[in-house]
Residue, then its C-alpha position, 0 to 999 in steps of 0.5 A: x464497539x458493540x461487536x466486541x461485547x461477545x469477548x467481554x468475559x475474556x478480554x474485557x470491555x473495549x469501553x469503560x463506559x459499557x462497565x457495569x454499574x459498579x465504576x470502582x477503581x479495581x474494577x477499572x483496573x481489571x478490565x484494563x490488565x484483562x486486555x494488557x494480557x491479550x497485547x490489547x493495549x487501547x481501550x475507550x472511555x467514550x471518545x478519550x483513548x486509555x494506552x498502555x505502554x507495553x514495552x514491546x513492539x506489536x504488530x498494529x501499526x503497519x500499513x494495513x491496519x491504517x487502510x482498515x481504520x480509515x473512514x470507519x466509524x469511530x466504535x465500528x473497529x477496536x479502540x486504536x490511535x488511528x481510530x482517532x485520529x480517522x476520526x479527528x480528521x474526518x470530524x473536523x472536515x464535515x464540521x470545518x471546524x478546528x480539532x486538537x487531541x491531548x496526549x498525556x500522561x508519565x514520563x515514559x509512558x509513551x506520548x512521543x510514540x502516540x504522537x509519532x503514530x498520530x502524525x504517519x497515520x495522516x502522512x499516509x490517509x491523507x489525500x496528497x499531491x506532490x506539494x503537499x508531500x513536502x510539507x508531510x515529509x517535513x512534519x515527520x521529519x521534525x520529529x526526530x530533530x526536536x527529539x536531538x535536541x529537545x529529549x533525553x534519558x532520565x530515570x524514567x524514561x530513555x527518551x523523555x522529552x524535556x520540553x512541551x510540544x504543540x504542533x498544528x496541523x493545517x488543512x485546505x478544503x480537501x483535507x490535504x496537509x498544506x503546512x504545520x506550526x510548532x509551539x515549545x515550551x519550557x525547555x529544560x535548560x538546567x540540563x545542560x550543565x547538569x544532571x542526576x544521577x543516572x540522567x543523560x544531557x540532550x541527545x544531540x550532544x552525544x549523537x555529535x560526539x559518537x557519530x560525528x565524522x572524523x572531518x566534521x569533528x576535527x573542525x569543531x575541536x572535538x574527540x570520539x569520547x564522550x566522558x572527555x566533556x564535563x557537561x556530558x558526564x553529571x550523571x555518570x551515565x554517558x553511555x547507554x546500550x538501549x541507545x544508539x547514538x551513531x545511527x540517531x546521528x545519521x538520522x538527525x543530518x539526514x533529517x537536516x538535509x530534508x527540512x532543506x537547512x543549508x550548509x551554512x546553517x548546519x555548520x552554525x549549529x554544530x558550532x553551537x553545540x561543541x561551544x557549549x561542550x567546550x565552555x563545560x569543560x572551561x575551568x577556573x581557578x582563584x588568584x592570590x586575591x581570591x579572583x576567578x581566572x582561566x586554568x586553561x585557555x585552550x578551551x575557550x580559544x576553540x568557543x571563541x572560534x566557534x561562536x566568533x567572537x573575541x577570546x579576549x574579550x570572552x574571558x573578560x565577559x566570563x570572570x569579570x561583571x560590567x557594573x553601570x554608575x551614572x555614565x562610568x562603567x567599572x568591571x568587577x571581577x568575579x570569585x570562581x563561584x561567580x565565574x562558574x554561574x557566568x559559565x553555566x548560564x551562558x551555555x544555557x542561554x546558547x543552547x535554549x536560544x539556539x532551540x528556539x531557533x531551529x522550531x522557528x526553522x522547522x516552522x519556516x519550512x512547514x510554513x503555509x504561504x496560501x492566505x485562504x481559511x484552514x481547519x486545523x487539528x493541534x497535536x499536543x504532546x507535553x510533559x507528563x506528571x513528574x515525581x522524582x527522588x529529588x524535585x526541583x524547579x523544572x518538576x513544579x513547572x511541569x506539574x503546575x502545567x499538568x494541573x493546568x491541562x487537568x483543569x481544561x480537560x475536566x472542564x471540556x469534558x463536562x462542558x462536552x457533556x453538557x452540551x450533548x444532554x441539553x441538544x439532545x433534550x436530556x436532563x443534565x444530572x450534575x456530576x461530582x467531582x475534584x476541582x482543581x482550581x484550588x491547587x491552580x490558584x495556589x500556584x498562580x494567583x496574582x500576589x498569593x501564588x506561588x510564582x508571584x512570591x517566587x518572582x517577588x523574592x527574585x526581585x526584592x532588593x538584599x540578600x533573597x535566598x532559596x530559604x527566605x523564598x521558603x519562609x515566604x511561602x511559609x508565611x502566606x500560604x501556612x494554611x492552605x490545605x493543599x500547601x505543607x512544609x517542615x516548619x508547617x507540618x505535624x510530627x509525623x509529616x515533618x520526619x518526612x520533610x527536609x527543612x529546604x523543602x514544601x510540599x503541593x497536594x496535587x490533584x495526582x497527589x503529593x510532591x515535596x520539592x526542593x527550593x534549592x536553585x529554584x531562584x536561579x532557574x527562575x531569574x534565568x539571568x545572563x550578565x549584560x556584557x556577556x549578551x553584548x559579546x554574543x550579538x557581535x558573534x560571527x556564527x549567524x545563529x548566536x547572533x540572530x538569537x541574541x540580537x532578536x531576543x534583547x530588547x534595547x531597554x534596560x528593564x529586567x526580563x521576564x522570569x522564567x516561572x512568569x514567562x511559562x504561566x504566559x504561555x500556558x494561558x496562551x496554550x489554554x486560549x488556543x485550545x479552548x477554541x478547538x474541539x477536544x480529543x484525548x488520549x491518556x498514556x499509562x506505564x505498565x511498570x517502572x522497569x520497561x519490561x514486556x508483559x509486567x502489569x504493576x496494579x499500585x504503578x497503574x492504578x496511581x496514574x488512573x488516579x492522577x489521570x481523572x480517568x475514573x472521574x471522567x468515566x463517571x462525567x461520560x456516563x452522567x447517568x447514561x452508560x450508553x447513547x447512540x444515534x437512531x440510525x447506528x442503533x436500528x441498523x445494528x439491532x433491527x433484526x431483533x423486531x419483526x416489524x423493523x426487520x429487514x427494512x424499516x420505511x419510518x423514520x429511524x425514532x420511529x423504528x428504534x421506539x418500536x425495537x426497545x418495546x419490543x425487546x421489553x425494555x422499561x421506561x427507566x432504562x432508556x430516554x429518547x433524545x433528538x437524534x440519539x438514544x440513551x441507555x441508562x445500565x450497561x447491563x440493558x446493552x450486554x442482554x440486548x447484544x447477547x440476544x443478537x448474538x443468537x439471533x445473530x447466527x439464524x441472520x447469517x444462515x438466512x443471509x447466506x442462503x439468499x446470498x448464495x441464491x443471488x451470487x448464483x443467480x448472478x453467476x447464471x446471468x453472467x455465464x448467460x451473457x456471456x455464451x450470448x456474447x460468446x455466440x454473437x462474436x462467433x456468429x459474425x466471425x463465421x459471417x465474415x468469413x462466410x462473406x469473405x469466402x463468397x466474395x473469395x468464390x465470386x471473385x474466383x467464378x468471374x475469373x474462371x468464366x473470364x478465362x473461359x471465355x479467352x481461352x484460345x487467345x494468347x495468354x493474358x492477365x483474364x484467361x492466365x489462371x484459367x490456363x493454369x486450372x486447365x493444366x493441372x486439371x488435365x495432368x490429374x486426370x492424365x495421371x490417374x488414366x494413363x495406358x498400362x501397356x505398350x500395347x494400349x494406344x487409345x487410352x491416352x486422353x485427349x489434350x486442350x488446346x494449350x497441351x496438345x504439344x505437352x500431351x504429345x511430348x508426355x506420351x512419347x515419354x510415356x511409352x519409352x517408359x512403358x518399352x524400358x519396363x517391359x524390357x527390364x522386365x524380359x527373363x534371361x531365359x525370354x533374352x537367350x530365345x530372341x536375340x536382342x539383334x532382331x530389333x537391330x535388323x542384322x539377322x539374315x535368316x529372321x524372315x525365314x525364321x518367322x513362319x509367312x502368314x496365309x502360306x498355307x492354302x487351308x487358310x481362307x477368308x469368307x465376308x458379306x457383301x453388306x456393312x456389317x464388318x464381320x470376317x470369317x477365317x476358314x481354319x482346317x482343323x482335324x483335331x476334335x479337341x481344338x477350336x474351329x473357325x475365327x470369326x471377328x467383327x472390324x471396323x476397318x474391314x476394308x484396310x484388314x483385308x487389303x493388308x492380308x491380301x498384300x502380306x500373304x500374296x493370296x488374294x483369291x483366298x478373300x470370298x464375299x459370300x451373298x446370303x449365308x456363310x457356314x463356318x466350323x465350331x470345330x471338327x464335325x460340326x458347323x454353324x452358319x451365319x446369315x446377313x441381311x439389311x435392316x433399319x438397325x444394326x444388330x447381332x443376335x442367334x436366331x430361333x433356327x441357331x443361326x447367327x443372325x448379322x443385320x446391318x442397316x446399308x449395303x456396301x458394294x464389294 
């Protein structure tokens, strides 16, 4: 609540209580359009809901905004139904006691709605399981059953219930919704066979006429029209464009089908309605003797076959009265007035026993088969104040029952209050205010009231009238302050009185009534032979109905005024016994139109309503009381000593804040648990200075805020690089293990394969042979011979690819041989004749000069193991080379081979000592041989060329 003071100037207060000292009604009033004008429609006085009707659809009811409300404190949230009804529920489960909220207010100002929302507020907040979901869904779907059959259109309202509604709701310990009651109350029956003009009859008649299926209306005798029934058509206002009553149709079967009535009893119902079109279309007429007599019979076959009865015997009970002398029985026949009454009441009697029992149906479905304790919140949803242009019985019913409902609510009220200043150690300072008891007494007293005088004159034996029930009320009650009529009234008063009229002072002010009807409505009779009839009915309801509701004796029944007294004493018994809640529903204009605030139309129902004297009972001095720990909590941060944490008890804390803040000691009381703010004005300074320290207390709170959200952020991040870095090290540790078990697994492999490497190949040494076979073919690969002329650069094979190796170098060389020929010119091609290679020359040896022909060529070597060879080589040419010296290591074999192929073996000198050979031409050299420990080659200081070789060798 407190949090929307800072709005107050343009939105109002959200609860009256918080007005200033100045509580007038205009004041009242201006707060309330204030928040009309902003789509606020709720607003508190204390815990009772203020609601204006705004004729239009906001957005405040959705799911969301049920989430929101749900187990917040009651002043926490702005005003709202749910609110309340959050706080009904969870009151009366921390309290296990039993709970009911009042719903109240004028025809058309929205109780029905404030009902509905009530009911799927704890259809969706409640805890539930499959069970309970039954029982819920049937609560909901009651309502637009009840609404079918129990609501209207009236001049005031589209969809005005017509009867008073009282349903409790049954919880277990854990606050599930385990069944439900209904209680109704004075349906208005009259309506049935009339209406004003400008009214409509009950829903469900027009629902079945206009959206009933062509089958299901060809069975009940029925047309698609609605001004084709008498009943339907009083008030030349059968159709309606804010209605319709094909989709309320569909709705009501559906709604049928899921409180699970069987077909059976469907059918019966719907039989019941068409009879009761049907019979308000039956006419009569008189006979020569002045008799009443059927015009048609057709109509009447069709409720004959309908209600199962005989159509003979029907007739009989509708023209014809069953008189009783001694033990004969004589019929008298009735005049068309007569008939018509017989008529009337039948339908009415069908109708309201058939309402009857459907609620007992709905409460047998809703039904609580578990025996142990239930807490219980009622929901009362009853028939506002009623002032109409014309007043008959059912308005003084309905507002004697509003003076009722006026009389508990101021005495809850100040009961309520009361009992917080006396637990809190408050003194109780007495309230005035306007007791109605006086105009309740007028109504009911035993033998004064006016229902006793009514229920004497319909009983009294001779000729009573509307008018002689007039003149004695006149009689007895000519002065009392609260009672006026035309003969009773002064001259100014009288103009506005018909003679068949009295007028009530009520407590929400005057209304005449007319007493016309008013000893029909309450002898409410159906003639005996006509209940006869109805108990052998075929349709199982009608016969139910009758069979259960008349007893065997032969006493008069109970009037209908005596029997709706009754049952208020026993709905003020009931709610006397539960803790209260209130919600008041307010019009905002006549004309149901969006945004329109009518200041005289609301103010007149803020008058009636009491609210402005409930306002001043809540107040009782103090505007203002809280309990300590909502209060410090809020405000602590005003005080520096209870800021940020008061260690003491909360009253300790909140007496060291209100000296703090100045407060003086006229201002406030401290109770037990609460404290109590005598002027709103203390609040308003107190909430102000909290706005602006409210500010600072933000930036601080956020400052800090962000320093813990990033401390927490930098230790989130911490653990998780820790985390992070965990994982990724046992991951590399596995895969570390796992390659080293891969490694030693690999190494035993190898050594195994090593160490078998000879043997044949076997499941040890099998990959091993494999590595030595790619490795030597890498290696192979990369030092391969060049030339065709290279023979030692081919590696040497394992043992396992001596046979490959030998294969590859074959292959190998024949690649070598087809490069190097691919590779010899056209013109390398025309000197050697590919024929050389094929020996089919004649001439080639004498083409290809003989080595060591020529004498000039001679050989020099040492006797030692040098392996050095000198070619003797003459040469007269300055310009060329000398001597050919060479170094073999087959000096054996070369020379053998020389010797053979040149046929010269005298040209082969060994030489002792020194051999000179020729640079070139005109100059020498000499190369000296000698044994040593150490072969070597080497030019000596003398310029010799100095070979040591470490053996001799024999030539």
């Amino acid at each position: 609540m407190e949090g929307a003071l800072t709005a107050r100037d343009r939105v109002g207060i959200q609860d009256f209580v918080l007005l200033d000292t100045h509580t007038s009604e205009n004041a009242f009033l201006d707060n309330l359009k204030k928040r009309f004008n902003e789509d606020l429609i709720y607003t508190y006085i204390g815990t009772l809901l203020v609601s204006v009707n705004p004729y239009k659809q906001l957005d405040i009811y959705s799911k969301k905004q049920m989430d929101i409300y749900m187990g917040v404190n009651f002043f926490e949230l702005p005003p709202h139904i749910y609110a309340l009804a959050d706080n009904a529920y969870h009151t009366m489960l921390a309290e296990a006691n039993n709970h009911f909220i009042l719903i109240s207010g004028e025809s058309g100002a929205g109780k029905t709605e404030a009902s509905k929302k009530i009911l799927q507020y704890y259809a969706v907040s409640c805890p539930s399981v499959s069970p309970m979901d039954r029982v819920r869904d049937r609560m909901l779907l009651s309502n637009p059953v009840l609404e079918a059959f129990g609501n209207a259109k009236t001049l005031k309202n589209d969809n005005s219930s017509r009867f008073g509604k009282y349903m409790d709701i049954q919880f277990d310990i854990q606050g599930e919704a385990v069944g439900g009651h209904i209680l109704s109350y004075l349906l208005e029956k009259s309506r049935v066979v009339h209406q004003n003009q400008g009214e409509r009859n009950f829903h469900i008649f027009y629902q079945l006429v206009e959206g009933g299926e062509e089958d299901l209306l060809r069975q009940l005798g029925l047309e698609s029209n609605s001004q084709h029934y008498s009943y339907l058509v009083k008030g030349q206002c059968a159709n309606m464009t804010s209605v319709n009553d094909q989709n309320d149709w569909r709705t009501v079967r559906n709604a049928l089908s899921s409180i699970e009535f069987d077909n059976g009893d469907i059918q019966d119902l719907f039989g019941v309605i068409a009879s009761v079109l049907h019979l308000g279309n039956v006419q009569f007429e008189s006979d020569n003797k002045g008799n009443a007599k059927l015009n048609n019979s057709a109509e009447l076959r069709w409720v004959s076959t309908l209600l199962g009865v005989s159509v003979q015997v029907l007739q009989e009970g509708l023209t014809y009265r069953k008189i009783e002398a001694n033990t004969d029985e004589v019929l008298s026949p009735f005049t068309v007035d007569y008939a018509t009454y017989a008529r009337d009441a039948l339908a009415k009697a069908i109708y309201g026993r058939a309402f009857t029992w459907l609620v007992n149906k709905i409460n047998e479905s809703m039904e609580n088969k578990d025996l142990s304790r239930k807490t219980v919140i009622g929901l009362l949803d009853i028939y506002g104040f009623e002032v109409f242009y014309v007043n008959s019985f059912e308005q003084f019913c309905i507002n004697y029952c509003n003076e009722k409902l006026q009389q508990l609510f101021i005495q809850l009220t100040l009961k309520s209050e009361q009992e917080e200043y006396e637990a809190e150690g408050i003194g109780w300072e007495p309230v005035q205010f306007f007791n109605n008891k006086i105009i309740c007494d007028l109504v009911e007293e035993k033998h004064r009231g006016i229902i006793s005088l009514l229920d004497e004159e319909c009983l009294r034996p001779g000729e009573a009238t509307d008018l002689t029930f007039l003149e004695r009320l006149e009689e007895k009650m000519g002065s009392h302050p609260h009672f006026v009529t035309h003969k009773l009234a002064d001259k100014t008063t009288r103009k506005t009185l018909e003679r068949g009229d009295f007028r009530l002072l009520h407590y929400a002010g005057e209304v005449t009534y007319c007493v016309v009807g008013f000893l029909d409505k309450n002898n409410d009779l159906l003639y005996r032979n006509i209940k006869d009839v109805m108990r052998e009915s075929k349709n199982a309801i009608v016969r139910e109905c009758f069979a259960s509701m008349e007893s065997d004796n032969r006493r008069r029944p109970e009037t209908v005024a005596s029997q709706f007294k009754s049952s208020l004493v026993g709905l003020t018994d009931i709610l006397m016994s539960k803790e209260p809640w209130y919600v008041r529903c307010l019009k905002s204009n006549e004309s149901k139109q969006p945004g329109r605030f009518d200041d005289s139309l609301v103010l007149h129902q803020v008058k009636y309503l009491g609210l402005t004297e409930h306002l001043r009972v809540r107040r009782a001095g103090f505007a203002y009381r809280r309990r300590y720990e909502v209060f410090l909590q809020r405000y602590k941060p005003l005080c520096p000593a209870t800021w940020p944490h008061w260690k003491g008890l909360p009253a300790d804390g909140v007496e060291v804040l209100v000296r703090h803040l100045g407060y003086q000691p006229d201002e406030y009381k401290m109770g037990r648990t609460k404290i109590f703010i005598r002027h709103p004005r203390t609040l308003f300074a107190t909430e102000d200075a909290f706005e602006i320290c409210k500010n600072d207390l933000a930036s601080r709170i956020q400052a800090q805020y962000k320093g813990y959200r990033q401390k927490g952020e930098f230790r989130k991040q911490k653990e998780a690089a820790t985390k992070i870095e965990t994982c990724w090290r046992g991951v590399q540790a596995r895969k570390e293990k796992e390659r080293r078990q891969w490694a030693v697994k690999v190494i035993k492999k190898f050594i195994k394969g090593y160490m078998t490497r000879g043997e044949a190949k076997t499941t040890d040494n099998s990959e091993y042979l494999v590595f030595v076979r790619q490795s030597y073919l890498n290696r192979l690969k990369n030092n391969l011979p060049k030339t065709v002329l290279d023979k030692t650069t081919w590696l040497s094979p394992p043992p396992v690819l001596t046979e490959t190796s030998a294969i590859l170098r074959q292959i190998h060389m024949r690649l070598l041989v087809r490069k190097y020929v691919r590779g010899i010119t056209a013109q390398q091609k025309a000197q050697v004749s590919p024929a050389i290679f094929k020996g089919k020359k004649d001439n080639y040896p004498q083409s290809i000069p003989q080595p060591f022909v020529e004498t000039r060529i001679s050989v020099s070597v040492s006797p030692l193991s040098d392996g050095i060879i000198i070619f003797h080589v003459a040469n007269e040419d300055v310009k060329q080379k000398g001597d050919l010296i060479m170094q073999c290591d087959h000096l054996f074999e070369l020379l053998t081979k020389l010797s053979v192929v040149a046929n010269k073996q005298n040209a082969i000198k060994v030489v002792q000592g020194s051999i000179t050979f020729q640079i070139q031409a005109g100059k020498e050299g000499v190369v000296d041989f000698s044994s040593g420990s150490e072969s070597m080659v080497y030019k000596d200081r003398n310029g010799h060329l100095m070979v040591v070789s470490h053996a001799t060798v024999a030539r």
